[in-house]
N, C-alpha and C positions, 0 to 999 in steps of 0.2 A: 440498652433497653431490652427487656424481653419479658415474657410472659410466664404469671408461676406452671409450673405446669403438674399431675396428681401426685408426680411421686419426689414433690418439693424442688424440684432444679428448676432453670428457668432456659425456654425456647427463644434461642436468636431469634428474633422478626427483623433482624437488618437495622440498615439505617436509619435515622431518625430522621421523620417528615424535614422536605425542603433540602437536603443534607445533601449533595451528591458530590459527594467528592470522588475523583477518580481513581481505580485502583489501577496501580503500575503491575506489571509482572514484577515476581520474584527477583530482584537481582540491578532491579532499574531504578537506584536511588537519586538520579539527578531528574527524573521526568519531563518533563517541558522543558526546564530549562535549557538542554543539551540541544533541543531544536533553536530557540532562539542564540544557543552560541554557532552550531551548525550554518545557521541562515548570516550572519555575522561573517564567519566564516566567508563563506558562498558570496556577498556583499565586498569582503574587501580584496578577492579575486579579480573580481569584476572590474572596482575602480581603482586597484591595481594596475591593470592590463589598461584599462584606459588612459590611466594617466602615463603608462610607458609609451603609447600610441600619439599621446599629444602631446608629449616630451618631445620623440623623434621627429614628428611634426614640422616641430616648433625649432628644432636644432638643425633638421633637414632644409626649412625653406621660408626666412624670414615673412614671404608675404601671405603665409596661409591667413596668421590673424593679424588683424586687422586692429588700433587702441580707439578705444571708442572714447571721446569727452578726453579730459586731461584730468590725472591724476593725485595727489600728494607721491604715491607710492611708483614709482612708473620705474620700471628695471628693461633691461636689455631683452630683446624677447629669445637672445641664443642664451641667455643665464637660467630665465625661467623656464627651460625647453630642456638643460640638464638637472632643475630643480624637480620637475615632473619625474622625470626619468630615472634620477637616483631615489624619489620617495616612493613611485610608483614599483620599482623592483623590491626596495625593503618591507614595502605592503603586500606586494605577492608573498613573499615570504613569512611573513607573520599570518597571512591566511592557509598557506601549507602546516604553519605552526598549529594554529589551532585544529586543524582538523585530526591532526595528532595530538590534541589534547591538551598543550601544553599552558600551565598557568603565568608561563614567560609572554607565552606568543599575548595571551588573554591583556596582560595588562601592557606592552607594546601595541597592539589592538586601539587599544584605548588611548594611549599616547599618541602614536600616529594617527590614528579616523581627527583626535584634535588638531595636530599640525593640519592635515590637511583640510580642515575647517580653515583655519587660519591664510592657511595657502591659494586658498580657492577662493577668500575674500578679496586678497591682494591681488589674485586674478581677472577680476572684477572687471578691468576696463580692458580686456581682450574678449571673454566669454560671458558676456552678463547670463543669460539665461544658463546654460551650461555648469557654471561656477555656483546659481544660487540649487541647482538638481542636486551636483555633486555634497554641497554642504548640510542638505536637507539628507542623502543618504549615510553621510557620516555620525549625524547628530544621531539616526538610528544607531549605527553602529554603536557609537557610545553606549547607548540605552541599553540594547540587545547583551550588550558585555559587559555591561556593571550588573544588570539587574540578575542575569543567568549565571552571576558565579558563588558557586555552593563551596565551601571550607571544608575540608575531609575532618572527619571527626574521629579518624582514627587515633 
């Protein structure tokens, strides 16, 4: 949009009403989404590190938890204390993945945040509260890494 002006060209007046889209700097073609892979990131650090803590927990001293109700699904609780522990360390590592960028870690990300939906379901009758936190932070994770990943158009 802009306006004639006397010697026939036309003056930018900017955006058009309502419009505000934001400009990145020079050089910043992924914009927002690099925060919401970042925060993703940062998220599967965290329940990374948790789940290695209630792994050991769990491997360490059969009577931390406790099985609430009975289950269909009911495992050994030293089985699920190494199941923690080995998803919980391949999680840290695919959160060091992305923060180096990489579009491996991104769709591993995405794999794992689901097992460990899955994992935290079947958890269920050790950690009720705990397991449905952890699942509610993964379904992020999904979201935050499907919706933030930009295709190089090179």
């Amino acid at each position: 949009m802009g306006q004639p002006t006397p010697t026939g060209g036309n003056w930018n007046t900017g955006p058009a009403p309502g419009s505000n889209a934001p400009s990145f700097p020079s050089g910043d073609s992924q914009g927002a989404g690099n925060v919401g892979t970042m925060f993703a990131a940062v998220l599967l650090l965290v329940t990374g590190c948790l789940a290695i803590f209630q792994g050991i927990a769990a491997i360490a001293n059969d009577d931390v938890y406790a099985r609430i109700g009975h289950y269909v699904f009911e495992f050994d609780l030293t089985a699920w204390g190494w199941i923690h522990l080995i998803v919980g360390i391949i999680v840290v590592l695919t959160g060091v993945g992305l923060f180096a960028g990489s579009n491996v870690a991104r769709g591993a990300g995405i794999a794992l945040a689901g097992i460990s939906v899955i994992l935290n379901f079947m958890w269920l009758p050790y950690q009720p509260w705990w397991s449905i936190i952890i699942i509610a932070i993964d379904v992020f994770i999904i979201w935050a890494l499907c919706t933030s990943w930009t295709h190089a158009t090179d």
